[in-house]
Steps between C-alpha positions, in 0.01 A plus 500: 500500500662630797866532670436143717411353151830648332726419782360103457580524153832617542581230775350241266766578235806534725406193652389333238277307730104530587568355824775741609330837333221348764747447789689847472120679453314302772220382285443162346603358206191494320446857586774619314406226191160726506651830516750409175189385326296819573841672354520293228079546464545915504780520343400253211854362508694221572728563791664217630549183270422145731659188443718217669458672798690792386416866529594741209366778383414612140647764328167712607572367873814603509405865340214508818768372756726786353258751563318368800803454685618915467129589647586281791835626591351831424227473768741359742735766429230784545390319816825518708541855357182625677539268832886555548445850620401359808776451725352172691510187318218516316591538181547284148845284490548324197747180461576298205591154512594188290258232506669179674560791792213658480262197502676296785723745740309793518169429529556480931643821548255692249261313762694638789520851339126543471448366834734776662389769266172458375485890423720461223515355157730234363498464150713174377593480104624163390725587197815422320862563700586780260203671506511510854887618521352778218175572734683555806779697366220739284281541829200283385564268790609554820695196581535137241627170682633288248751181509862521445509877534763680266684762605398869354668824606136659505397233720490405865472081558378383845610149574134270539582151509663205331224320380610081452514375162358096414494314205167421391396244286173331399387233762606190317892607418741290673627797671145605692565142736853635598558712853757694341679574190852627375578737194666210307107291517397797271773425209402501146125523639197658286466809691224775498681834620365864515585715195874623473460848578338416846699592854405142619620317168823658488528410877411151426741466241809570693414295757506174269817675327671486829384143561577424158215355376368567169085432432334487203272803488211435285261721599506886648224678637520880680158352732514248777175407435573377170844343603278282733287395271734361233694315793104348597493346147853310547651779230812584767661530827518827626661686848252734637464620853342301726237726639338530130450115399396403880122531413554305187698243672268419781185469247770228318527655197859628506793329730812685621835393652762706709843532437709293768569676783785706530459580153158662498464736245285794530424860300491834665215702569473889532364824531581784233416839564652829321789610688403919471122434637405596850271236617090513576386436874318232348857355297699532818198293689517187241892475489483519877249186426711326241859629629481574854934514546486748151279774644797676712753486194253653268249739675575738739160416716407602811524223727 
């Protein structure tokens, strides 16, 4: 049992999806099937409970995820401690984000990062909005990009982008053949939305308010891998952004439609960082990456 082997675990829970915890640890998905049954093997538990292609984890699981996912923030923590007191960038930065971010919009400038400033470590938590918000604003992350940012008077927010929203369907609705759609094509619909208390939901929601439409939300999830899956199985209609369900939709198994033009309809996306914190080299170096137009309103840096 190690810290790569904790990490995996943690990913694999948050996720709850083999293939991701694989994507977001560069290793393959059967890899991390072995290392939860060598867990599960030492530990003489049960960890994660499999079935219908859904990942949960036991009560035991969810104790071990509890525990193993303070030793990882820990390490991280003690990391950038020891590192920051160099004044290059080299150094530990650590940035939560949300999955359906995360997965599909940040993966190219963590890329780009690295590239730049191989000296340095990145360390990328996929977690909850609110425990982001609470990470950033305690001092356990450096920086969280989430969607729909709200505002916080501890809190900086750094414009990212406006991300497009779709409607996505399974391939054989009537709606996956269609260029385009309009809020009204969505009325009294069985709809799959993200849990109420989510940024994106409540975003969502007054967006068909304003277009009065009203959908029948039957099922609520607070993971876009799980919304996806319901809407594979014919369950719902959904609107997710487009970036997330691409993958999915050019394997076939998911369709999705944009709103007619001028009317697209889209979901913010940006950077929180605590407001009283002067930044890393390293922090300054990945906004400059993510935000180049930010860096002058919010570091004084050397040009």
């Amino acid at each position: 049992m190690n810290l790569t082997v904790l990490k995996t675990f943690c990913d694999l829970v948050d996720s709850g999806s083999f293939s991701r915890a694989a994507e977001s640890n560069y290793v393959s998905q059967s890899a991390v099937s072995q290392q939860l049954s060598k867990l599960e093997s030492t530990l003489s538990v049960q960890l994660i409970s499999r079935g219908g292609g859904i990942v949960v984890p036991t009560e035991a699981g969810k104790a071990f995820y509890r525990g193993a996912k303070e030793i990882c923030r820990r390490y991280e923590q003690l990391i950038g401690e020891v590192r920051s007191v160099s004044d290059s960038v080299r150094g530990t930065l650590r940035v939560g984000t949300i999955y359906s971010v995360g997965f599909y919009l940040l993966d190219p400038y963590v890329r780009e990062f690295f590239q730049k400033h191989s000296e340095a470590n990145l360390y990328v938590s996929y977690t909850s909005w609110n425990q982001i918000y609470a990470s950033v604003i305690d001092g356990e992350m450096d920086m969280g990009i989430v969607a729909c940012p709200d505002a916080n008077r501890s809190l900086d927010i750094i414009p990212l982008e406006d991300e497009q929203l779709v409607v996505v369907c399974p391939p054989g609705d009537p709606l996956a053949h269609r260029e385009s759609v309009v809020a009204s094509d969505l009325e009294g619909r069985k709809f799959a939305a993200f849990s109420g208390n989510i940024p994106t939901r409540r975003h969502i929601d007054k967006l068909l308010k304003a277009a009065k439409v009203r959908v029948n939300i039957t099922l609520e999830f607070d993971n876009i891998e799980l919304l996806k899956r319901v809407i594979m199985i014919g369950s719902a209609v959904s609107i997710l952004p487009e970036e997330s369900v691409r993958s999915e939709a050019l394997r076939g198994d998911l369709a999705f439609v944009p709103f007619r033009y001028p009317k697209r309809w889209t979901r913010p996306v940006g950077i929180v960082r605590r407001k009283d914190r002067q930044p890393t080299p390293a922090e300054v170096q990945f906004l400059t990456i993510l935000a180049p137009k930010t860096k002058k309103k919010f570091f004084k840096v050397e040009e």
